[in-house]
BANULUM-689869 format. One line per 10 residues: number of its first residue (from 0); for each residue x, y, z of N, C-alpha, C, O. Coordinates in steps of 0.001 Angstrom, whole numbers. Layout:
BANULUM-689869
NUM> X,Y,Z,X,Y,Z,X,Y,Z,X,Y,Z; ...
end
This chain:
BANULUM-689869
0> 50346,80310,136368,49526,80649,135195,48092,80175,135429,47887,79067,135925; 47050,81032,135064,45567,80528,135130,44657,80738,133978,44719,81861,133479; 43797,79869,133434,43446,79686,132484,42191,80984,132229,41904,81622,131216; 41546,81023,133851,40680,82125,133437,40323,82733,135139,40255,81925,136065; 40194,83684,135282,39786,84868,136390,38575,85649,136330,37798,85817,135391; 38561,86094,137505,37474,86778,137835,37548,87597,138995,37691,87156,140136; 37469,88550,138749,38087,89379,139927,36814,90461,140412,36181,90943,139473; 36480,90792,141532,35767,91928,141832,33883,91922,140791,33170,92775,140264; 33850,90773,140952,32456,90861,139751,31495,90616,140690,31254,89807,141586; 30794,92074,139930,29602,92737,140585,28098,92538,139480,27983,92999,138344
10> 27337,91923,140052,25853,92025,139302,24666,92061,139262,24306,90928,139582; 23706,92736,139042,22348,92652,139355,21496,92312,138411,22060,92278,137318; 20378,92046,138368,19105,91532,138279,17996,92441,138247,17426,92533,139335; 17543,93109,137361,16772,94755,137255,15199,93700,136717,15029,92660,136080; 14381,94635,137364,12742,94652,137587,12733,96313,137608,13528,97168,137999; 11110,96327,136838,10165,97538,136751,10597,98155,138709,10588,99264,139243; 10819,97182,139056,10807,98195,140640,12235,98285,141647,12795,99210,142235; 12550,96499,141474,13935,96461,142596,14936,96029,141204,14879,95910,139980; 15902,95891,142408,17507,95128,141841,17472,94157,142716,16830,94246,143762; 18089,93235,142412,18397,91968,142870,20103,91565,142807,20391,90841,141854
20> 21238,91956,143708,22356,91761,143862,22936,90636,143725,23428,90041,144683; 22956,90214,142572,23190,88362,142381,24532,88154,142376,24800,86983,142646; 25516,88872,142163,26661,88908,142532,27268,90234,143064,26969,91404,142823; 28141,89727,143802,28385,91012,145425,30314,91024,145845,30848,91129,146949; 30870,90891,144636,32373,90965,144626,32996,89343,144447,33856,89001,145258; 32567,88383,143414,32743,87097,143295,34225,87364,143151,34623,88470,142786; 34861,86592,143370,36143,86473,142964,36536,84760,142602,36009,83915,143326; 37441,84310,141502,37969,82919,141792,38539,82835,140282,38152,83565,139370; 39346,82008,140188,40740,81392,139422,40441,79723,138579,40018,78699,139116; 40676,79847,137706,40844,78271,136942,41835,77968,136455,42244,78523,135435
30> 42505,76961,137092,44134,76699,136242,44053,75412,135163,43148,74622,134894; 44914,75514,134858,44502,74680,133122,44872,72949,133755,45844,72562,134404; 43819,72282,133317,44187,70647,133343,42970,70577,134673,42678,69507,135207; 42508,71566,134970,41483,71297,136412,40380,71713,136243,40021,72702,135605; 39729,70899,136866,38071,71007,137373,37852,71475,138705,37965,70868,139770; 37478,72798,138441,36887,73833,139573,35446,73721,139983,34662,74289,139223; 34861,73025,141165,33988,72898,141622,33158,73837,141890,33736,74019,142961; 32132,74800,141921,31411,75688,142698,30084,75282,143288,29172,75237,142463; 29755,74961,144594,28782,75210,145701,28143,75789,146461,28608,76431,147403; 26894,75661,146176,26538,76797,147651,24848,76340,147373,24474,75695,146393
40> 23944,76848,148496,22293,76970,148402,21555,77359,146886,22256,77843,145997; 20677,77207,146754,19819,78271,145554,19955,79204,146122,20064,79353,147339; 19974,80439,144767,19936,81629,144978,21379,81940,145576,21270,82904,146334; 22502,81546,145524,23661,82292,146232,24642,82421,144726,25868,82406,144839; 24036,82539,143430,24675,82851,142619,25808,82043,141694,26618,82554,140920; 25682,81091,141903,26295,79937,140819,25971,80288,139984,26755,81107,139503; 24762,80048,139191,24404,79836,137792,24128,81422,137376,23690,81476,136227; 24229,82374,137830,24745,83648,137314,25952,83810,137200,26404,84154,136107; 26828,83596,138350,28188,83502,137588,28498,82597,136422,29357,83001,135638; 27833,81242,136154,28287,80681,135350,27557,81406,133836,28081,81331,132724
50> 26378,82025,134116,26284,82894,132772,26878,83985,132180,26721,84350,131015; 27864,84709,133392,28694,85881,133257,30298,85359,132624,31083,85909,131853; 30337,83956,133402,32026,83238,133194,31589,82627,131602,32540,82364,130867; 30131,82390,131041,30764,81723,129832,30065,82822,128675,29966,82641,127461; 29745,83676,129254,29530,84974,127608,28098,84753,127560,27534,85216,126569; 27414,84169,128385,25962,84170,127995,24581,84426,128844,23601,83757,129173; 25239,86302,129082,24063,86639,130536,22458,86597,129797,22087,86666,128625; 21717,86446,131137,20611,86438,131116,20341,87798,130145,21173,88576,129678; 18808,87792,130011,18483,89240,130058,18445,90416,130747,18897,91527,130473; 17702,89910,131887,17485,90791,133016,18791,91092,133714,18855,92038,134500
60> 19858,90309,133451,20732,90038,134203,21853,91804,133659,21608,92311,132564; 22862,92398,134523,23375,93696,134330,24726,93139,135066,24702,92522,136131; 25979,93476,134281,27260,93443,135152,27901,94931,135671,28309,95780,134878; 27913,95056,136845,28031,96495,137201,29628,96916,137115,30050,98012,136748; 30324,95912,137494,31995,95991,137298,32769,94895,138077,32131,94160,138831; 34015,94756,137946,34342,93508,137461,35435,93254,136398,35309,93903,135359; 36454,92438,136490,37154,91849,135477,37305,90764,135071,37012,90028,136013; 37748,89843,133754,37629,88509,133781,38485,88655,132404,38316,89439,131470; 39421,87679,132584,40222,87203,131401,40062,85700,131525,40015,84993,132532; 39976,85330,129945,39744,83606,129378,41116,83292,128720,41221,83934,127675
70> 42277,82468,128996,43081,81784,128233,43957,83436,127559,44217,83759,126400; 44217,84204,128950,45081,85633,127925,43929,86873,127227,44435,87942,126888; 43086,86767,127122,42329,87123,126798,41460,88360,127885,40472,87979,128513; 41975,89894,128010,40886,90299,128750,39621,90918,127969,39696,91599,126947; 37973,90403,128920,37005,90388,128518,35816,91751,128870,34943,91933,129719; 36349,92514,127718,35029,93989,127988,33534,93420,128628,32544,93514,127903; 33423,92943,129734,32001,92787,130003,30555,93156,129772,29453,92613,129844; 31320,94912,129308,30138,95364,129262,29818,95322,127380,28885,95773,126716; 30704,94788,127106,30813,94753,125551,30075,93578,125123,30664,92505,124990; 28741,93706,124881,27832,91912,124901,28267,91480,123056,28131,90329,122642
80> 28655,92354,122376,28557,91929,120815,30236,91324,121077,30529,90136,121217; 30885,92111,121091,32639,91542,121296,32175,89833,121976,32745,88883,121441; 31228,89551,123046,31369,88136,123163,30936,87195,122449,30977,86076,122960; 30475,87307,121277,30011,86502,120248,31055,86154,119100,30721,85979,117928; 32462,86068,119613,33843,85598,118586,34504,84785,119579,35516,84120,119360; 33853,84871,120750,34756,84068,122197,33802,82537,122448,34357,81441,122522; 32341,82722,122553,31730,82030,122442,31888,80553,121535,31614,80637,120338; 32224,79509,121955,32442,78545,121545,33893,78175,121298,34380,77101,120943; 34261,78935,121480,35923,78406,120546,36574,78700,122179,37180,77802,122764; 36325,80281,122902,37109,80017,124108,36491,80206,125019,37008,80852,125930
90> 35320,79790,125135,34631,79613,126470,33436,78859,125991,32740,79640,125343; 33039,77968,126025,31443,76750,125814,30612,76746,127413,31021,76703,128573; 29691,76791,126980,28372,76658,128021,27868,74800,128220,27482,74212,127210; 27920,74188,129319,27339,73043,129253,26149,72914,129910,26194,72337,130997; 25073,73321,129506,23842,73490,130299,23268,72555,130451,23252,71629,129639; 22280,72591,132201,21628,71453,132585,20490,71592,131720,20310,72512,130922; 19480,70283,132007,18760,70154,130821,18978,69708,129223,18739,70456,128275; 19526,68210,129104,19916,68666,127917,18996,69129,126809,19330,69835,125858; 17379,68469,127140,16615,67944,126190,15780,69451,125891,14844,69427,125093; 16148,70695,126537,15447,72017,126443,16502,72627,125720,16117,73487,124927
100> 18010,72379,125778,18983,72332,125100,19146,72445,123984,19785,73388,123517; 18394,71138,122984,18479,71102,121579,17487,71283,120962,16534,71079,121714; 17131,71592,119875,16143,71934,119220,15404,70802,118600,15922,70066,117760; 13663,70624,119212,13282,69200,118995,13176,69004,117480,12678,67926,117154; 13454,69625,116727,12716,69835,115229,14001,69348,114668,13775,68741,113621; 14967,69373,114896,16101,69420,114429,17287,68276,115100,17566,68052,116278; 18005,67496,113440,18527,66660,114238,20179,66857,114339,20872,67776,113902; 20523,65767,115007,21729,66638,115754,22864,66836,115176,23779,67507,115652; 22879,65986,113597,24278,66469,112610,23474,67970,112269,24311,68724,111773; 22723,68345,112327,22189,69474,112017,22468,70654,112857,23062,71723,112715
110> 21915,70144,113641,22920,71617,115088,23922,71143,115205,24524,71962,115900; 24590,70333,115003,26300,70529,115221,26860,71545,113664,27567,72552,113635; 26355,70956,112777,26377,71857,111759,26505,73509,111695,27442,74171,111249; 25261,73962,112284,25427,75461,112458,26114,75764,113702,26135,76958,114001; 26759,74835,114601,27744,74993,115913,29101,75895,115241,29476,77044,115471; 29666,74783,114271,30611,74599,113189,30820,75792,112685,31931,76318,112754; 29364,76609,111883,29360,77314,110563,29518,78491,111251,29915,79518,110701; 29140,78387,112815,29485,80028,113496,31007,80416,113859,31498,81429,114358; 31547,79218,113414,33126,79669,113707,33586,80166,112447,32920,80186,111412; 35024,80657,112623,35830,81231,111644,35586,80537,110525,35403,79325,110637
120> 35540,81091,109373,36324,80178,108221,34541,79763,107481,33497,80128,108021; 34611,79038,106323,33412,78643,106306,33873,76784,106156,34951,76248,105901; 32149,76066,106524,32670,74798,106447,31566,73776,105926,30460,73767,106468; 31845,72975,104946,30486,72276,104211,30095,71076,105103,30943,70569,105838; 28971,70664,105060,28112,69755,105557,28561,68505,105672,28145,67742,106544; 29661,68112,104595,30111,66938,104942,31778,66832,105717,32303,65751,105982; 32413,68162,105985,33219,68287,106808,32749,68329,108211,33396,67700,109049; 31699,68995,108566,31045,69569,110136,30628,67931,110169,31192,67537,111190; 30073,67021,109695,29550,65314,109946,30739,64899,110350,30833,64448,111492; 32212,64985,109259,32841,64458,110015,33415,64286,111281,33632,63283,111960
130> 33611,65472,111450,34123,66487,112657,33072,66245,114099,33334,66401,115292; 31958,65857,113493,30817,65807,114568,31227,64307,115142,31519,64106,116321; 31201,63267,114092,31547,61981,114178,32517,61762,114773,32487,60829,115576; 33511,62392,114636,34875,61694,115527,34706,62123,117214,34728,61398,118208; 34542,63510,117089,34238,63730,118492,32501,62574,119378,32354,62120,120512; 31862,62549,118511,31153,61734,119252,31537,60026,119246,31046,59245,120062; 32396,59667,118290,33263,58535,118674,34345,59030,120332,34540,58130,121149; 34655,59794,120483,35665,60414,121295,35074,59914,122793,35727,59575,123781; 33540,59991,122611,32459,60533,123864,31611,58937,123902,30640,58759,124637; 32071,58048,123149,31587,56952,123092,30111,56880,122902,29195,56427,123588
140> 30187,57534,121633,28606,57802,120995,28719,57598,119287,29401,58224,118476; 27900,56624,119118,28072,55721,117720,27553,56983,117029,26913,57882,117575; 28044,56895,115321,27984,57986,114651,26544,58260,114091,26221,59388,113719; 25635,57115,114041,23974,57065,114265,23288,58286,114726,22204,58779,114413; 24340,58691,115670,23271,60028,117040,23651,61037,115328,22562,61417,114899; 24422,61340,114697,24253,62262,113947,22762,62442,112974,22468,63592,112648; 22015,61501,112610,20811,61783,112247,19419,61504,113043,18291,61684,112584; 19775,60988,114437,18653,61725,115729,17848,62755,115627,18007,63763,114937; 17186,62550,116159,16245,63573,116863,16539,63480,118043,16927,62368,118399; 16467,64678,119181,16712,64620,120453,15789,63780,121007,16274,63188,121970
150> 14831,63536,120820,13323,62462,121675,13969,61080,121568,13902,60254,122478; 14658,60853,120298,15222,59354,119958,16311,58978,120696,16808,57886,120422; 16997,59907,121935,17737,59412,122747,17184,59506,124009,16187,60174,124284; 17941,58722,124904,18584,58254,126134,18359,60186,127108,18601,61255,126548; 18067,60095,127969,18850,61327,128913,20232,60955,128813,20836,61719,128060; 20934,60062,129300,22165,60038,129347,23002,60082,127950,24213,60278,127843; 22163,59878,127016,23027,60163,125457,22628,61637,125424,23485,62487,125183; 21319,61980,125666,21209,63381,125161,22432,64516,126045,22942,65570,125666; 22536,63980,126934,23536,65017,128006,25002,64841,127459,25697,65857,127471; 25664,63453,126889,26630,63194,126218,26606,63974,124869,27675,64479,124526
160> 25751,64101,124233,25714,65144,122995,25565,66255,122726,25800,67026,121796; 24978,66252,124014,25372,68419,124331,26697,68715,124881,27075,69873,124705; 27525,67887,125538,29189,67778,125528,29621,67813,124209,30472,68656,123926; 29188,67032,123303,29999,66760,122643,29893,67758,121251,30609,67693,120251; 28578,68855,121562,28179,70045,120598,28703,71189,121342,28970,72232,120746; 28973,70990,123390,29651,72086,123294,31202,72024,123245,31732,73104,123507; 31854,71232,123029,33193,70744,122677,33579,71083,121154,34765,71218,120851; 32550,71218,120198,33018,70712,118852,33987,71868,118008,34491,71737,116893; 34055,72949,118869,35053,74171,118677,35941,73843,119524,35353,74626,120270; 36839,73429,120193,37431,73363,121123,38078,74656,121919,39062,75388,121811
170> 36871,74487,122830,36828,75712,123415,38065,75620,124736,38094,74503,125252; 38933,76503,125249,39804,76311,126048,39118,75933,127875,39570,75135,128696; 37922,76863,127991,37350,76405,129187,35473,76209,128598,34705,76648,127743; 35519,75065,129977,33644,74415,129728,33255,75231,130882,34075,75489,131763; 32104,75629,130920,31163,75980,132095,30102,75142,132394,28928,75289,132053; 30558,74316,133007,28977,73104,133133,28223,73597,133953,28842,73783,135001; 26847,74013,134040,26213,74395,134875,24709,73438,135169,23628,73169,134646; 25455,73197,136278,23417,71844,137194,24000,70313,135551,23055,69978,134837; 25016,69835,135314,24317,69195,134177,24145,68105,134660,23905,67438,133653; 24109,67642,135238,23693,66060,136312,22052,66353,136812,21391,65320,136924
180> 21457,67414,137066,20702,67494,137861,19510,66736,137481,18711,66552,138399; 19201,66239,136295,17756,65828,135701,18545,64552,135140,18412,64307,133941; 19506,63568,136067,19798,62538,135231,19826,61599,136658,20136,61962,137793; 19402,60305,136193,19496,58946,137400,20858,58786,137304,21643,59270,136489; 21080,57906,138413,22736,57847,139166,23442,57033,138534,24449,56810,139205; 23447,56456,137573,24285,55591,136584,24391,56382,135166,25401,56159,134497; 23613,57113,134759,23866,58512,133782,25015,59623,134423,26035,60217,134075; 24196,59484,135496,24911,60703,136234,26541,60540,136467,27338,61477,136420; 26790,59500,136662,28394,58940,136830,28787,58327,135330,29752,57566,135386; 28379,58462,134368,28858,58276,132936,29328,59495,132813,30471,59775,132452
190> 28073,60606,133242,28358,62266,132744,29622,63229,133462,30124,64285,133076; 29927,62281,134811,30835,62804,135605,32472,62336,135137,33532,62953,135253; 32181,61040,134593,33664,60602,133806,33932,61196,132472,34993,61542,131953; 32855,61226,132096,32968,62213,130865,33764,63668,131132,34890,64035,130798; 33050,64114,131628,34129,65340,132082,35224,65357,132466,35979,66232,132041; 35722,64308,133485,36839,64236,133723,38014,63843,132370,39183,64219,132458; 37634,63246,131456,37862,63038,130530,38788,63681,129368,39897,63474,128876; 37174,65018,129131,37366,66219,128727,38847,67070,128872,39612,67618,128079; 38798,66862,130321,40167,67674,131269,41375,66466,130528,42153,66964,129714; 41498,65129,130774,42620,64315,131224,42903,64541,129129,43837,64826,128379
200> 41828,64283,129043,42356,64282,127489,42423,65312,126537,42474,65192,125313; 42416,66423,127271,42945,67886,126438,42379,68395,125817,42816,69263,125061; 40523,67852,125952,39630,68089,125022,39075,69584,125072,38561,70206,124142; 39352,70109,126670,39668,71369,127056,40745,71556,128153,41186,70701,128920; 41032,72717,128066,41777,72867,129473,41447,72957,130419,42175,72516,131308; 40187,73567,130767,39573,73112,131688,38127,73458,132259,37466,74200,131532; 37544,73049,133418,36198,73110,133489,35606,73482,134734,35972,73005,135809; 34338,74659,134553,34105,74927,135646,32795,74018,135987,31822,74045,135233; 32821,73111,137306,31343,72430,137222,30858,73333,138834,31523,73622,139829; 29281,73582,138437,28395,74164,138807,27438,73154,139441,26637,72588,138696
210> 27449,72872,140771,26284,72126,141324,25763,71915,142904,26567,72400,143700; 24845,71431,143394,24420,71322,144312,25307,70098,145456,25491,70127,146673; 25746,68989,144275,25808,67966,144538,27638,68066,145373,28623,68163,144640; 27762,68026,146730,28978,68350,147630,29428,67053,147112,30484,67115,146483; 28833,65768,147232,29043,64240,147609,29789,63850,145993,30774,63116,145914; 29205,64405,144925,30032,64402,143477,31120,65636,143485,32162,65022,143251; 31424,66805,143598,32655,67462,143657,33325,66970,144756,34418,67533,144819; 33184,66233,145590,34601,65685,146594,35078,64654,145788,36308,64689,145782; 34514,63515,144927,34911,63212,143578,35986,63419,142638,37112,62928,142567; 35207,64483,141749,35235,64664,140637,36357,66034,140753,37411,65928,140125
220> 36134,67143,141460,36868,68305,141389,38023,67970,141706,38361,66875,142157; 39080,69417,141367,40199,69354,141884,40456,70582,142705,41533,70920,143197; 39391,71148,142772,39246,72465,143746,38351,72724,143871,37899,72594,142733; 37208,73210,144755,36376,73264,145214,36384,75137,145805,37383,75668,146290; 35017,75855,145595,35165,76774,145868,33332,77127,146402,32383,76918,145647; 33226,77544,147482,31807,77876,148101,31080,79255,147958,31569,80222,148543; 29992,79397,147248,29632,80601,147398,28445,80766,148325,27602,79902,148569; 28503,82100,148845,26730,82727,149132,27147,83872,149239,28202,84462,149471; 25514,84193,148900,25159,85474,148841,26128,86285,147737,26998,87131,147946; 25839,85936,146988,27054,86553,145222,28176,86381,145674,28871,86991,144861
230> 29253,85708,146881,30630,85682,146422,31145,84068,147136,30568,83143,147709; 32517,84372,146726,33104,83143,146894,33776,83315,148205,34775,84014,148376; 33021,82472,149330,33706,82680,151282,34607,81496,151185,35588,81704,151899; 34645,80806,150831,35903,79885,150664,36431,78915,149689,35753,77888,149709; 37232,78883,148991,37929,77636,148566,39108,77495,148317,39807,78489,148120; 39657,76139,148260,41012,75205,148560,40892,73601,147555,40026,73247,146756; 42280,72838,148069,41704,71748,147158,40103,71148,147368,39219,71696,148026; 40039,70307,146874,38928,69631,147508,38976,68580,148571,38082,68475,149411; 39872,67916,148534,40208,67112,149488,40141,67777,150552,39161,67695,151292; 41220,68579,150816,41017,69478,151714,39785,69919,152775,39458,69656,153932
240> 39241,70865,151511,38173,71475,151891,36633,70807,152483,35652,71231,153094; 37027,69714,151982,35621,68835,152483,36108,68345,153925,35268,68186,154811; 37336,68130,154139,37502,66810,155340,38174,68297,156471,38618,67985,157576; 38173,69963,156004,38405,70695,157132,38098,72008,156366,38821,72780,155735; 36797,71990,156638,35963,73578,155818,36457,74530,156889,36428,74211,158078; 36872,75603,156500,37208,76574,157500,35925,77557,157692,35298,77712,158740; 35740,78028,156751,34572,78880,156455,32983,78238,157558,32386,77213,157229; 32628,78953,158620,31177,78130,159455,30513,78215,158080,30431,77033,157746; 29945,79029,157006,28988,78528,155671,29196,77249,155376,28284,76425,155448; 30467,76927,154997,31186,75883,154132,31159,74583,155281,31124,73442,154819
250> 31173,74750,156612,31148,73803,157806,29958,73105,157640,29776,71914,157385; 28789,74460,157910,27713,74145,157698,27013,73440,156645,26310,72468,156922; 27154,73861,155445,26894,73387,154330,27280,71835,154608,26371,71005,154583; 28617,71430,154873,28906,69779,154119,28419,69026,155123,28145,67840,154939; 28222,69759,156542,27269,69229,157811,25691,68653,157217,25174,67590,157557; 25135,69609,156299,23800,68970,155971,23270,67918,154720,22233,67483,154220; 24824,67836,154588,24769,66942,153293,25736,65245,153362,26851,65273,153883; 25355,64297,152974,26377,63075,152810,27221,63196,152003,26943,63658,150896; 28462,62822,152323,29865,62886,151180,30408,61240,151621,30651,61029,152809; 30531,60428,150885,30920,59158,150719,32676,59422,151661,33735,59930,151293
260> 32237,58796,152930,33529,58788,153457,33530,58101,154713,32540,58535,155302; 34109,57262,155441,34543,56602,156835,33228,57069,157689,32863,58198,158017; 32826,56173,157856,31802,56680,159054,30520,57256,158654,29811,57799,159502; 30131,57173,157308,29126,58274,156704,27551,57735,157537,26639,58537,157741; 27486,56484,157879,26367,55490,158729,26273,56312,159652,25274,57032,159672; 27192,56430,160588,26819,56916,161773,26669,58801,161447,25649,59302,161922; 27376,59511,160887,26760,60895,161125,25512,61040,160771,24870,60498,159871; 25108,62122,161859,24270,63000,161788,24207,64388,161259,24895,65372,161530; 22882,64174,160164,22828,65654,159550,22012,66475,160132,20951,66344,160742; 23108,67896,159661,22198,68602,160507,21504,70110,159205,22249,70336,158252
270> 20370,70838,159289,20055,71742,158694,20859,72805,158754,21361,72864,159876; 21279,73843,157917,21556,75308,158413,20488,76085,158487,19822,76325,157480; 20085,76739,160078,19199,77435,160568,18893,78579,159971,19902,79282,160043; 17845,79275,159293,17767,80745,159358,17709,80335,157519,17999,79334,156865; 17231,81557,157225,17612,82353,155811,18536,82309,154704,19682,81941,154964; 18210,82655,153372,19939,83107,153066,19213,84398,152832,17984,84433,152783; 20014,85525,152677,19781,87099,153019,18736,87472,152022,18346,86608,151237; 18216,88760,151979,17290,89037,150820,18480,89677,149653,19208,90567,150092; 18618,89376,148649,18941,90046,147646,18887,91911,147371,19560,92710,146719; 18161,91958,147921,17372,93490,147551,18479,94212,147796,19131,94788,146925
280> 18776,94202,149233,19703,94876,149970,20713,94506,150154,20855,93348,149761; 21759,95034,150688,23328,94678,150831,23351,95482,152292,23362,96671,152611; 23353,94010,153128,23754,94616,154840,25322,95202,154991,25868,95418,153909; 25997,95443,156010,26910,95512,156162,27661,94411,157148,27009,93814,158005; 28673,94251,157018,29416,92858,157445,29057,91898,156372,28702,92014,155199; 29365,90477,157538,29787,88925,156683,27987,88734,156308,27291,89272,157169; 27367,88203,155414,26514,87694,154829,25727,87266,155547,24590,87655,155814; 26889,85590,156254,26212,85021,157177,26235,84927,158556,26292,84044,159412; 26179,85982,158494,26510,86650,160155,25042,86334,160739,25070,85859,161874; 23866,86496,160218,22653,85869,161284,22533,84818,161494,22147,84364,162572
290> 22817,84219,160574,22794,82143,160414,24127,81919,161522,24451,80818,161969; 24621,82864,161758,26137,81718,161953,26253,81793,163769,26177,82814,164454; 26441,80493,164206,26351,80858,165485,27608,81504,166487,27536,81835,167671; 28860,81555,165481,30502,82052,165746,30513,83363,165838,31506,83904,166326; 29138,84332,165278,29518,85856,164483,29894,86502,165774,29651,86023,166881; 30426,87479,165572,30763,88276,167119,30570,89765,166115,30487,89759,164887; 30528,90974,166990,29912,92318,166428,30817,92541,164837,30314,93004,163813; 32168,92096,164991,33002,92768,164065,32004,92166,163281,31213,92965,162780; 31768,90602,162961,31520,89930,162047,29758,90583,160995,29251,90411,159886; 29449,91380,162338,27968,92056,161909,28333,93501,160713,27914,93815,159599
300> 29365,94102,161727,29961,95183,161372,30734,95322,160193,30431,96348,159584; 31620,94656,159659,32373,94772,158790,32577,93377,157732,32663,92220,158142; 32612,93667,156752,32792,92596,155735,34217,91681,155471,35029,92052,154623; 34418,90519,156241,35848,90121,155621,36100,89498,154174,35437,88823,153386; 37755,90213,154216,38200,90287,152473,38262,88353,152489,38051,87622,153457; 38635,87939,151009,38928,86654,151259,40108,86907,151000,40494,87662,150108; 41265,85850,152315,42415,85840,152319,42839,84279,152273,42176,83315,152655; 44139,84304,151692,44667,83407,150714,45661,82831,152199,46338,83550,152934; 45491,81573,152284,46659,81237,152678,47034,79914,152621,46418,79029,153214; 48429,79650,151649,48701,78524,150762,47530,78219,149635,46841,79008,148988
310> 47563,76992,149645,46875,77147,148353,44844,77348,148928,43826,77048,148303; 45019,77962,150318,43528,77872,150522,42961,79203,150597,43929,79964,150582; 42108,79738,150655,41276,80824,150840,39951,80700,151829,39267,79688,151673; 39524,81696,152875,38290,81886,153718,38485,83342,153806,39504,84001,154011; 36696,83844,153506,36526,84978,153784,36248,85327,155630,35208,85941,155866; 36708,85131,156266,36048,85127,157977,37221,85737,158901,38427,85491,158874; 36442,86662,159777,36908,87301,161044,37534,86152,161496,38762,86098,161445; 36741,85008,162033,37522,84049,162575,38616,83408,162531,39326,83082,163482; 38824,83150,161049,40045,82609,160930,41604,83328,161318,41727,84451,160829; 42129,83111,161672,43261,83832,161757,44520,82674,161083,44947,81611,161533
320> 44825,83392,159911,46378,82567,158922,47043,82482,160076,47319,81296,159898; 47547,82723,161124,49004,82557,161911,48426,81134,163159,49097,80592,164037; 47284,80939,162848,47070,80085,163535,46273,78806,163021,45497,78146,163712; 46595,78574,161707,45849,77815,160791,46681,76640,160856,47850,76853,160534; 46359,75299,161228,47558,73856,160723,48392,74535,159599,48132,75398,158761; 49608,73733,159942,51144,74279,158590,50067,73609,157347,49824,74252,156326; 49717,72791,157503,49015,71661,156165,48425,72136,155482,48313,71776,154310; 47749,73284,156094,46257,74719,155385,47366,75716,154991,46944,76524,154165; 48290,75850,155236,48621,76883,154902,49478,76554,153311,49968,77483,152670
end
């Protein structure tokens, strides 16, 4: 059983002149009680998928086709009004930034208030306080933050209270997208237990986190999944996937980055050489077939599907399942 899918999702990015292919056949799965990691460069389409996975595309942004079901639920994509009854209750947005987030004019029993009043049912001012209060007792946030102003907190309270405004419907899946990114490293690991939290304590079922940071999803996730260039070339657990990336992207990638592990003193990092592709166009073959120093013609020539084997997935010519460790498979 999986809490939410995504299958075959296709999307662009429209200008007075080009398109911009921001997603190019994403595919990937969330099972309930887990935190699904997603990685990759700028620009390889995270935070568009995460605006397509939680009901809240850009403007510019166009879904060309594609499927996605939330908690049983399949979702007309192209239907933007139908996602405004899903919004909050079964899918919440946790956006980076909290402090662009909330509205400075306004304090925060106040936007939790109209959080509240957009759900079913109607609900008075001193029910939505309460309701605000317990959950920010929940999040270890004194009931005070309810007559705040966003300036009168902390980064690390303000990022705790946009959890705890996008929680206050209990939505079945979170989409956290970058929310660590504008916080120091002792916020940042409050905000990372927090989530885990979220998951252990049923506050959702579960959560997709969106980030740069490899060295916090070997952590925090319980699956890990890599994108470029709009799709997903590999993922598996996380454990896994960090300590034997199959995917050369995914090799490459945790090659140029530190992940807290045996020996981290002595490696050497290294850059990934070259580009990531232009958007505009859609080559034929693997993505990273110029960057990659493994590609051989097929790999130029033809696009590999992503194939599943055990609980792992890699999109690559190279790999071959019949010759993968029993352990990967």
């Amino acid at each position: 059983m999986t809490l939410a899918t995504i299958r075959d999702l296709r999307a662009h990015y429209a200008t007075a002149e080009r398109r911009y292919h921001a997603l190019d056949g994403a595919e990937l799965a969330v099972e309930p009680g887990r935190i699904l990691g997603i990685v990759g460069e700028s620009g390889c389409g995270k935070s568009t998928l995460a605006s397509v996975l939680s009901l809240n595309p850009k403007p510019a942004l166009r879904v060309d086709s594609g499927t996605m079901s939330i908690a049983g639920t399949e979702i007309d994509l192209a239907d933007i009004e139908s996602h405004r009854s899903l919004r909050g209750g079964t899918v919440a947005l946790l956006p980076q930034g909290a402090l662009g987030a909330l509205n400075p004019t306004r304090r925060i029993g106040a936007a939790a208030h109209d959080i509240l009043a957009a759900g079913p049912g109607r609900i008075k001012r001193s029910a939505s306080a309460a309701r605000t209060a317990a959950r920010l007792e929940e999040l270890d946030l004194p009931p005070r933050v309810l007559d705040a102003y966003p300036h009168q907190l902390s980064g690390g309270m303000r990022q705790r209270v946009v959890a705890a405004l996008a929680t206050l419907r209990d939505p079945r899946l979170l989409v956290a997208d970058e929310p660590s990114s504008a916080l120091d490293v002792s916020s940042q690991r409050l905000l990372m237990n927090l989530l885990r939290r979220l998951v252990d304590e049923e506050l959702v079922e579960g959560i997709v986190l969106i980030t740069h940071d490899v060295a916090l999803l070997s952590e925090l996730a319980d699956r890990i999944a890599v994108m470029y260039a709009g799709r997903v070339v590999e993922q598996a657990p996380a454990r896994t996937l960090v300590e034997r990336p199959r995917h050369p992207y995914s090799k490459a990638l945790f090659a140029s980055v530190l992940v807290p592990e045996p020996g981290t003193r002595e490696r050497r990092l290294d850059g990934i050489p070259g580009s990531p592709p232009d958007l505009r166009a859609r080559e034929p073959g693997c993505a990273f077939a110029p960057r990659c120093a493994e590609a051989t013609e097929q790999c130029r020539a033809r696009r590999p599907a992503l194939i599943e084997t055990g609980p792992a997935a890699a999109a690559c010519w190279l790999r071959d399942p019949a010759k993968e460790p029993a352990d990967a498979r």
